[in-house]
Backbone as JSON, one array per atom type, in Angstrom:
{
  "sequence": "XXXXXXXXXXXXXXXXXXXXXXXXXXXXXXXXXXXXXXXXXXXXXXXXXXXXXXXXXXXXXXXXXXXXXXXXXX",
  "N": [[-93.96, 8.35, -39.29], [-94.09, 5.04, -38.51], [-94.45, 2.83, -40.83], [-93.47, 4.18, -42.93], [-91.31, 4.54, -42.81], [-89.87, 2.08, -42.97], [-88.91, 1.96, -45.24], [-87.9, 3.69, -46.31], [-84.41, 4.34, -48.25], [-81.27, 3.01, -47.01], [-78.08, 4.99, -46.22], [-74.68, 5.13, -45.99], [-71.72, 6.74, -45.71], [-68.02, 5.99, -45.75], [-64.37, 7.25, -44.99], [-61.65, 6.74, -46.32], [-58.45, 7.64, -45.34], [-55.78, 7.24, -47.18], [-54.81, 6.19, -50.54], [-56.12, 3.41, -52.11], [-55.76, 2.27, -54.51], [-57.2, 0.6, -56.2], [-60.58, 0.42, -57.52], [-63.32, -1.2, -56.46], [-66.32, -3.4, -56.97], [-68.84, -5.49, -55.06], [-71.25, -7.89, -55.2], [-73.51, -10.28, -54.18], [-73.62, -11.63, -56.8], [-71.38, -11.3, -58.23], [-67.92, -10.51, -58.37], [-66.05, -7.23, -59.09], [-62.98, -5.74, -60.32], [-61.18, -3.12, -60.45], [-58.1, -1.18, -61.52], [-55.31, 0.83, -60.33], [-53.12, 2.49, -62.47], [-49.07, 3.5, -60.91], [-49.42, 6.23, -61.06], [-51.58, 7.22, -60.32], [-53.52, 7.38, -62.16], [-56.67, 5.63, -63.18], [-56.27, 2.38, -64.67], [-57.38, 1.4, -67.85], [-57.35, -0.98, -68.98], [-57.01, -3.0, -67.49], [-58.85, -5.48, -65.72], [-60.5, -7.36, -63.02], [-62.88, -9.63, -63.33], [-65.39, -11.54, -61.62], [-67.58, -14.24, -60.72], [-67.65, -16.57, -59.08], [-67.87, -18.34, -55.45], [-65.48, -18.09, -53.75], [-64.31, -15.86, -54.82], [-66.33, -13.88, -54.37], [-66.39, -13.86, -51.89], [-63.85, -13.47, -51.29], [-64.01, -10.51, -51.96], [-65.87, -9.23, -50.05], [-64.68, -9.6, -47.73], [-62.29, -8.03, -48.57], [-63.98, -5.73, -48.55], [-64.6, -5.45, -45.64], [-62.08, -5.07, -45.18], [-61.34, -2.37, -45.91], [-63.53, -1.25, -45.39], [-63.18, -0.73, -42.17], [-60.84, 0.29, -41.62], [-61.55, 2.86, -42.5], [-63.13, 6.33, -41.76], [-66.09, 6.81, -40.83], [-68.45, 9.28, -42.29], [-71.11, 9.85, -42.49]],
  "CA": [[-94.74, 7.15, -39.52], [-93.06, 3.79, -38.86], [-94.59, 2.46, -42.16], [-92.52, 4.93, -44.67], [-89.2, 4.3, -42.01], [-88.5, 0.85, -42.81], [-88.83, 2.02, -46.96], [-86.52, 5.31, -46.91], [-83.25, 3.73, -48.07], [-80.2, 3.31, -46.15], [-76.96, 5.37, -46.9], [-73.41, 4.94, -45.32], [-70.39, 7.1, -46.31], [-67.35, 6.09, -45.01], [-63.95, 7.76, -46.57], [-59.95, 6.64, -45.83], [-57.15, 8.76, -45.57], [-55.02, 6.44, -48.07], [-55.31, 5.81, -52.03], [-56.34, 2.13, -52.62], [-55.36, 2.4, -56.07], [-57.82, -0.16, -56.66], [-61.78, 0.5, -57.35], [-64.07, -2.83, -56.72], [-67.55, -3.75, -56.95], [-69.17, -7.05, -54.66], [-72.68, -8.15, -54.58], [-74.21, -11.0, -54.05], [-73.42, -12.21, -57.36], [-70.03, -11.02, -58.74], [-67.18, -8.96, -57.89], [-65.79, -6.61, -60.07], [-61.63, -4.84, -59.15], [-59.93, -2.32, -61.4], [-56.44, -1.47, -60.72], [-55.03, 2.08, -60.94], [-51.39, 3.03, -62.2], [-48.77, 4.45, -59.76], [-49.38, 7.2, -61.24], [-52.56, 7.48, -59.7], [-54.98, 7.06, -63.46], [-57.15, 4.55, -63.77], [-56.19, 1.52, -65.78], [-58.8, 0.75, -68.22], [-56.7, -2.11, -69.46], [-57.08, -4.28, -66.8], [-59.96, -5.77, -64.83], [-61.2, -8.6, -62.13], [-64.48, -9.89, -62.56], [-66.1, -12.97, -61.01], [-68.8, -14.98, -59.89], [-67.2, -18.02, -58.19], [-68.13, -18.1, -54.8], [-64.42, -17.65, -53.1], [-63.91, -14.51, -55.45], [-67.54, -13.38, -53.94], [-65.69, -14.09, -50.38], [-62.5, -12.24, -51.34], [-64.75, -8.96, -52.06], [-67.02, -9.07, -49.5], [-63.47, -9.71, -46.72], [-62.09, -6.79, -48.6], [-65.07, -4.35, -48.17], [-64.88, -4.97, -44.9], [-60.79, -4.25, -44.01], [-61.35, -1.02, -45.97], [-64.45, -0.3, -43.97], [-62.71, -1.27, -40.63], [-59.97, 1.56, -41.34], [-62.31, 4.23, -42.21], [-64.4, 7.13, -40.64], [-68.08, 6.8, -41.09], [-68.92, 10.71, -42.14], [-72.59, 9.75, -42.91]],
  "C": [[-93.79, 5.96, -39.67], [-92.91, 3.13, -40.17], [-93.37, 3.23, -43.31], [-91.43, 4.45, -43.76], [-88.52, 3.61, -42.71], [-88.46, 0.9, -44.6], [-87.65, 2.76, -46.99], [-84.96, 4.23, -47.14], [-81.92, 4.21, -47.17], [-78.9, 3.79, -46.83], [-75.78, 5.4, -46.04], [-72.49, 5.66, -46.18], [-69.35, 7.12, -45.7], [-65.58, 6.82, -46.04], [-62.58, 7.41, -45.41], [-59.16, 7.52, -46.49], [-55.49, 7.85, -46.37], [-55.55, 6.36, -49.69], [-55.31, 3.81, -51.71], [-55.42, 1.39, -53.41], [-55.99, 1.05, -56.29], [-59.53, 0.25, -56.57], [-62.5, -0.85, -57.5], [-65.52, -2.72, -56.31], [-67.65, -5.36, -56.06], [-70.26, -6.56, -54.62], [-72.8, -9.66, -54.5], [-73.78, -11.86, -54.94], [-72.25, -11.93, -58.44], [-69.04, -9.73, -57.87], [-66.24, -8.36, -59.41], [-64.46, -5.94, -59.81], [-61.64, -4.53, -60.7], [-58.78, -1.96, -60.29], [-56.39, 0.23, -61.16], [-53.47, 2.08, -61.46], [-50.66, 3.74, -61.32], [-49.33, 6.09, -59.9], [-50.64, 8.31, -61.03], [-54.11, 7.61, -60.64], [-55.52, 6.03, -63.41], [-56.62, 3.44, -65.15], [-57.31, 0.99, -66.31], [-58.66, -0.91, -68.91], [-57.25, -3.31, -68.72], [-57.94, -4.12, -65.72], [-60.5, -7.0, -64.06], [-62.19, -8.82, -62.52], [-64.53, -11.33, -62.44], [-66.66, -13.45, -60.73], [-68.56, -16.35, -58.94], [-67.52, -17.35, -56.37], [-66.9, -17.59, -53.47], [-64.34, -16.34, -53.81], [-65.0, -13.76, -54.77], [-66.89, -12.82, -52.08], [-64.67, -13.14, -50.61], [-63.18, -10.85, -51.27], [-65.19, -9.0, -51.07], [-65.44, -8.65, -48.21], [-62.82, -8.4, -47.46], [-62.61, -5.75, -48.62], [-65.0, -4.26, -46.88], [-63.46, -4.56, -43.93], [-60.76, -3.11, -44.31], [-62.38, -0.46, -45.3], [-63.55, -0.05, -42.78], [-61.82, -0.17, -40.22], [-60.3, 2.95, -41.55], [-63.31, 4.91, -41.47], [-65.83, 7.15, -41.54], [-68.13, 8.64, -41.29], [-70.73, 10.87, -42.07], [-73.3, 8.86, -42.63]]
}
C-alpha cells in the first residue's frame, strides 16, 4: 500500500574502515563533537556543542566527508 510506504521510516547504515576518534551529533539545530583519547576511550572531559549557524555548517560538511568515504551496508 503506497499510503503506509511514505510513513515506514528511513534507515541508512554506512560504516568506515578508520577510527574517527571523534563522535558528533548535527541537526537542524545544534551540533554536538566529543573527542576520544589516543588511546582510543572516550573523553568525557571535553565537548563541542553549538547552535550558531556556521558550527551547524561545519557538522552538516563533516557528515557528509565521512559519508563520502564509507560503504553503505544498509
Amino acid at each position: 500500500d503506497k499510503t503506509l510506504e511514505r510513513y515506514k521510516p528511513k534507515l541508512e547504515i554506512y560504516v568506515i574502515d578508520f577510527n574517527p576518534y571523534i563522535a558528533f551529533t548535527v541537526t537542524d539545530r545544534f551540533l554536538s563533537i566529543g573527542f576520544f583519547y589516543e588511546s582510543g576511550n572516550y573523553d568525557f572531559t571535553r565537548e563541542l556543542i553549538s547552535t550558531s549557524p556556521s558550527a551547524l555548517k561545519f557538522g552538516k560538511d563533516l557528515f557528509e566527508y565521512y559519508r563520502a568515504k564509507a560503504k553503505r551496508i544498509l
